[in-house]
C-alpha positions in Angstrom: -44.8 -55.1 14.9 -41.3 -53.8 14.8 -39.8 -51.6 13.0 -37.5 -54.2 10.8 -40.4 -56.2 9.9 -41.6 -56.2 5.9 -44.7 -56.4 5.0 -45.2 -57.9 1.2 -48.1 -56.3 -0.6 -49.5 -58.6 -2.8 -49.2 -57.7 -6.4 -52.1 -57.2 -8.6 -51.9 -59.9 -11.8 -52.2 -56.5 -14.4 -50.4 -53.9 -12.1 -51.5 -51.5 -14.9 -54.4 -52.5 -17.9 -55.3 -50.9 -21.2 -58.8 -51.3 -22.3 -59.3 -49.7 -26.5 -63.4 -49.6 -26.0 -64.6 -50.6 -22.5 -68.1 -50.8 -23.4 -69.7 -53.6 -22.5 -67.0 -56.4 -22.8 -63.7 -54.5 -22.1 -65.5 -52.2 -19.4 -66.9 -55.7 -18.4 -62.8 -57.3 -18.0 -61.7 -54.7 -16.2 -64.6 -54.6 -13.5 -64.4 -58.3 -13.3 -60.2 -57.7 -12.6 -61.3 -54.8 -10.0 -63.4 -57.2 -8.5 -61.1 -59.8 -7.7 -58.2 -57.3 -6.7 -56.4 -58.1 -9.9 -55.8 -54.9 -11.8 -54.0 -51.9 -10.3 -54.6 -48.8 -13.0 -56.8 -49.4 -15.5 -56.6 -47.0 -19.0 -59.4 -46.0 -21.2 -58.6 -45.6 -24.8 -61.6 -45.2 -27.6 -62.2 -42.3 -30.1 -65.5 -41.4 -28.5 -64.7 -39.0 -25.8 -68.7 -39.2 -24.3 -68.6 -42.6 -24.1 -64.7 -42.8 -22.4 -66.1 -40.3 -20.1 -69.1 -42.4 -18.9 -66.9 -45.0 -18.6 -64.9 -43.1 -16.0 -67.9 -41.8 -14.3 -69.1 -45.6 -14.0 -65.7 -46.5 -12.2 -64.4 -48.8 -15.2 -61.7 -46.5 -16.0 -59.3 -44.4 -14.1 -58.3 -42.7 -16.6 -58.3 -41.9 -20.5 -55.1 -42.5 -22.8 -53.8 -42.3 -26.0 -52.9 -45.6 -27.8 -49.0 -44.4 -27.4 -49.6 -43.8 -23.6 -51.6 -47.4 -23.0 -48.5 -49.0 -24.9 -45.9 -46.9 -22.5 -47.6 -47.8 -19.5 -49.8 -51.2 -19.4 -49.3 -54.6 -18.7 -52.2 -56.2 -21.1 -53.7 -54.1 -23.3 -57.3 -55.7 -23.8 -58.6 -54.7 -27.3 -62.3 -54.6 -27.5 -63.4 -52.7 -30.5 -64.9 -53.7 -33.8 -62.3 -56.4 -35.3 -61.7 -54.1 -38.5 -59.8 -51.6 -36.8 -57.3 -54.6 -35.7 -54.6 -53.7 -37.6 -54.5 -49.9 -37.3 -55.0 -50.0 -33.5 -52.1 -52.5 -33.1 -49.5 -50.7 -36.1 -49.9 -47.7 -33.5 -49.2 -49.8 -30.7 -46.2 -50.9 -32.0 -43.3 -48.5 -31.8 -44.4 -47.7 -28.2 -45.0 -50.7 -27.2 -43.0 -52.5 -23.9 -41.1 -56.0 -24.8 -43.2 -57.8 -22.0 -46.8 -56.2 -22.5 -49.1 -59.4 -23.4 -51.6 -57.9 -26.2 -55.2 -59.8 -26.4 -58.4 -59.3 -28.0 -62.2 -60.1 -27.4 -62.9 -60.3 -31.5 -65.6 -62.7 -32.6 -63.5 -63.9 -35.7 -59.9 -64.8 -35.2 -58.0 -66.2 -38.7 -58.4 -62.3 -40.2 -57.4 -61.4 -36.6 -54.5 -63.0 -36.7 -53.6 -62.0 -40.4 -54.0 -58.5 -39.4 -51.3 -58.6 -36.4 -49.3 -60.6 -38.0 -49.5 -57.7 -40.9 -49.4 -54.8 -38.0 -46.6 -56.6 -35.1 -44.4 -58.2 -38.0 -41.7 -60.1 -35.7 -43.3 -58.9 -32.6 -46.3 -60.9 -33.2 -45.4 -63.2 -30.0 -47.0 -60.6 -27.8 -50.4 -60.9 -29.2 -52.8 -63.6 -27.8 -55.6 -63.8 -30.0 -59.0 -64.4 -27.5 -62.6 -64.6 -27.8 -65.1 -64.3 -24.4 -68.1 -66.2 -25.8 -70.6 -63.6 -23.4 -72.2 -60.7 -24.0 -75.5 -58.5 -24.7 -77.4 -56.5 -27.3 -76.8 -53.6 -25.0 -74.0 -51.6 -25.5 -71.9 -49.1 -23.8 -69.6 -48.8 -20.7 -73.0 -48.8 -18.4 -73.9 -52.3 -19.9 -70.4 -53.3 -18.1 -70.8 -56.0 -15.3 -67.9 -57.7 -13.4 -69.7 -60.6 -13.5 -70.4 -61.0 -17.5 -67.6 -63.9 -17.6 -68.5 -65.7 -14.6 -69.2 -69.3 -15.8 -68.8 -68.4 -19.3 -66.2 -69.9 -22.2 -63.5 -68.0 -23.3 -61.3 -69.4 -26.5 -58.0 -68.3 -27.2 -56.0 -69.3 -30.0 -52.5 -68.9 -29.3 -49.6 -68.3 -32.1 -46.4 -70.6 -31.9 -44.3 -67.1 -31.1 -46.4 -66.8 -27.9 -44.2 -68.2 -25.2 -45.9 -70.5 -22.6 -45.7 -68.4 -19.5 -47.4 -65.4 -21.1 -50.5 -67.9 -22.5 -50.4 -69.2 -18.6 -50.5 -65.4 -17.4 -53.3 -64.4 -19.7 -55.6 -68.1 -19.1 -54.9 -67.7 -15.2 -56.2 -63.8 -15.8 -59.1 -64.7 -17.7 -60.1 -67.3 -14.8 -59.9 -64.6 -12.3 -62.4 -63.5 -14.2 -64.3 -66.6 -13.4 -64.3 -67.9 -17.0 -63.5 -71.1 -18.0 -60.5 -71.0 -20.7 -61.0 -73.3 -24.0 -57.5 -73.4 -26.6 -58.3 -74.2 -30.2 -56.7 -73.0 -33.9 -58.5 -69.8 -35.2 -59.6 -72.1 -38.5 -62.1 -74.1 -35.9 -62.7 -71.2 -33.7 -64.0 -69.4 -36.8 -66.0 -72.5 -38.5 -68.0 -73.2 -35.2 -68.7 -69.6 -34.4 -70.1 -69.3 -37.7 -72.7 -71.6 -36.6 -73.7 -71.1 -33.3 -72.8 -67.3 -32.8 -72.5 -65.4 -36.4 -75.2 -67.2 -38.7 -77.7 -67.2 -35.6 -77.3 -63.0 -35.2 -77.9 -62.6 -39.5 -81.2 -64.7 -39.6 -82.4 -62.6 -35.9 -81.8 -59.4 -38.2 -83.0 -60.5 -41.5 -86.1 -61.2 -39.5 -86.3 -58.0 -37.8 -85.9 -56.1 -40.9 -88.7 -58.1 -42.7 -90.9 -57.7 -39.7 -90.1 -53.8 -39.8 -90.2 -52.8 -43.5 -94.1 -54.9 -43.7 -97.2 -53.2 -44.7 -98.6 -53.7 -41.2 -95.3 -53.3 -39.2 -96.9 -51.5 -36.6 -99.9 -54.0 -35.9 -97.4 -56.9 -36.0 -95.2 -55.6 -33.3 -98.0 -54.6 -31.0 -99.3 -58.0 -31.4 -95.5 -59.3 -30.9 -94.5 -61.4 -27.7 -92.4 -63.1 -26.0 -91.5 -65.3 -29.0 -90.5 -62.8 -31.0 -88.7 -60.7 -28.3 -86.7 -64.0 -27.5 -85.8 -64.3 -31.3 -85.1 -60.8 -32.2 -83.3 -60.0 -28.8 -79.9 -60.5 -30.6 -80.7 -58.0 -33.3 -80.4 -55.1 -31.3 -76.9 -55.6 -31.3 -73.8 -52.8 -32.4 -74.3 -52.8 -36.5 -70.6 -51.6 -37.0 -70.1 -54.5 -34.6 -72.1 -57.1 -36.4 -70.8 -55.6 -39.9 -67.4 -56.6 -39.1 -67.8 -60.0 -37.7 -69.8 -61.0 -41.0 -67.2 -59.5 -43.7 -64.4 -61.0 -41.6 -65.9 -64.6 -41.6 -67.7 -64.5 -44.9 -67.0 -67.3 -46.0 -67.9 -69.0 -42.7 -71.5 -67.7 -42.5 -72.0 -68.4 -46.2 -71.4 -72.1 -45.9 -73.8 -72.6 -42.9 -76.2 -70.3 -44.0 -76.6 -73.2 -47.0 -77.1 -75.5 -44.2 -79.6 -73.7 -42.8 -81.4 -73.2 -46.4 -81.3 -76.8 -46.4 -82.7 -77.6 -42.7 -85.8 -74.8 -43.8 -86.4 -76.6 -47.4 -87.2 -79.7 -45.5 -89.4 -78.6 -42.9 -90.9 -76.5 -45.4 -91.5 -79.1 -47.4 -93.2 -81.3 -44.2 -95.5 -78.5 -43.7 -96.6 -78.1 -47.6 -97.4 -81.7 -47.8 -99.8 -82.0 -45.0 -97.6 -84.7 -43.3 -98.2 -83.9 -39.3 -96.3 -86.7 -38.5 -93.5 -85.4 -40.2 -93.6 -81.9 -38.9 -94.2 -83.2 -35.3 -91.3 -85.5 -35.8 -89.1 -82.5 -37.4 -90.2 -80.1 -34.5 -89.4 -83.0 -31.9 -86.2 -83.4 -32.8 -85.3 -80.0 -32.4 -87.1 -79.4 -29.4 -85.4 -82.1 -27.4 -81.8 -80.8 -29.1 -82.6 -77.5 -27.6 -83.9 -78.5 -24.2 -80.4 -81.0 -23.9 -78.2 -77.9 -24.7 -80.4 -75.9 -22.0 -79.5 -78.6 -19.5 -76.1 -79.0 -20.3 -75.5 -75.4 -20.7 -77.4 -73.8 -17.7 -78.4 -71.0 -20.0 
């Protein structure tokens, strides 16, 4: 090789990344972008000092930050802490933060999401992508991280008319890096459907779980528990301040399905109170074939 000849180094796609919380779903973004050779430095930022420590220790992080440093220095800031803080977090994002940093979140509810940059960012807004990665755990904590959580899996943004195409390119081309597959819709939709199959699905695992719990015979139940009920109470082991969040945030949401549900229970309570086995086979059918097509179609 001579000595006039340039060698280009290709660029990482986030030269530098902030992550506020990388637990399991931002720790898990930024091994998945440390995988692929995508992220250059990558910033820890949380207000629990043990658990930004583990994440160092567990190679997620290179360092720790302040949210006035992560706004100096990144290139995406990933926001992946309960969605109530939204607003604060980004307000002190703000007067620090670079005209071309993209600004995304992993929240599980996106209308008060996006009320609460708009509130924080004010005519800045266009840097914040709203996002949702539809993966995830009931453990928590940067050594629940995996780089291959979003392999395969959906993630839904819903982008604001202020964000400008090439940075909703950048971020869906980032995500796929990732090895996710990238879904658009409006935060209304986002919210009603998420209600259903994500939000309304973790409430009745708990409510369960605490019924179960607070019995007479609590302890003779759960020795004689199994796999059914480890299946259906997995999901209740989740974050509560997590969890908390997501259902004051999308009240209204999980209210209305919720009376679906009620509904959907009345009648198949009803089939079993009448004696009519035909009617419960038929009503326990129907959902079983439902469920089995999803599994299919899914893979999960």
């Amino acid at each position: 090789m001579s000595a006039s000849t340039v060698v280009k180094v290709q660029q990482p796609l986030v030269p530098v990344l902030a992550v506020v919380g990388p637990g399991l779903i931002g720790g898990s973004f930024a091994a998945a972008l440390r995988s692929q050779g995508e992220v250059g430095r990558v910033l820890g930022v949380g207000r629990n000092t043990a658990s930004l420590a583990r994440a160092q220790a567990c190679g997620l992080i290179d360092g720790v930050a302040t949210l006035q440093q992560a706004a100096e220095q990144a290139d995406l800031i990933f926001l992946a802490m309960p969605v109530g803080a939204t607003q604060a977090i980004l307000a002190q994002l703000l007067p620090h933060l670079k005209p071309d940093t993209i600004v995304t979140d992993a929240g599980s509810t996106k209308e008060n999401v996006v009320q609460a940059a708009r509130l924080a960012l004010g005519d800045r807004i266009g840097q914040f992508i709203p996002g949702h990665p539809i993966a995830g755990s009931e453990a928590t904590g940067p050594e629940a991280a995996q780089a291959t959580l979003y392999q395969g899996r959906t993630v839904v943004l819903t982008p604001l008319a202020e964000n400008s195409v090439a940075d909703r390119t950048r971020l869906t081309h980032i995500w796929e890096r990732c090895g996710a597959k990238v879904l658009t819709m409006d935060a209304q939709t986002h919210d009603t459907v998420l209600a259903s199959v994500s939000h309304v699905p973790h409430f009745l695992s708990s409510v369960y779980m605490w019924q179960v719990a607070t019995a007479q015979d609590s302890d003779l139940r759960m020795t004689l528990a199994g796999s059914g009920f480890r299946d259906f109470t997995r999901i209740a082991a989740g974050s509560a301040e997590v969890w908390r969040d997501i259902f004051s945030t999308n009240r209204a949401a999980v209210l209305s399905e919720l009376q679906h549900v009620k509904a959907a229970l009345a009648q198949a309570e009803q089939a079993l109170a009448s004696g009519d086995d035909n009617e419960l086979q038929d009503f326990l059918e129907r959902a079983a074939l439902a469920r089995r097509f999803w599994g299919s179609r899914s893979g999960l």
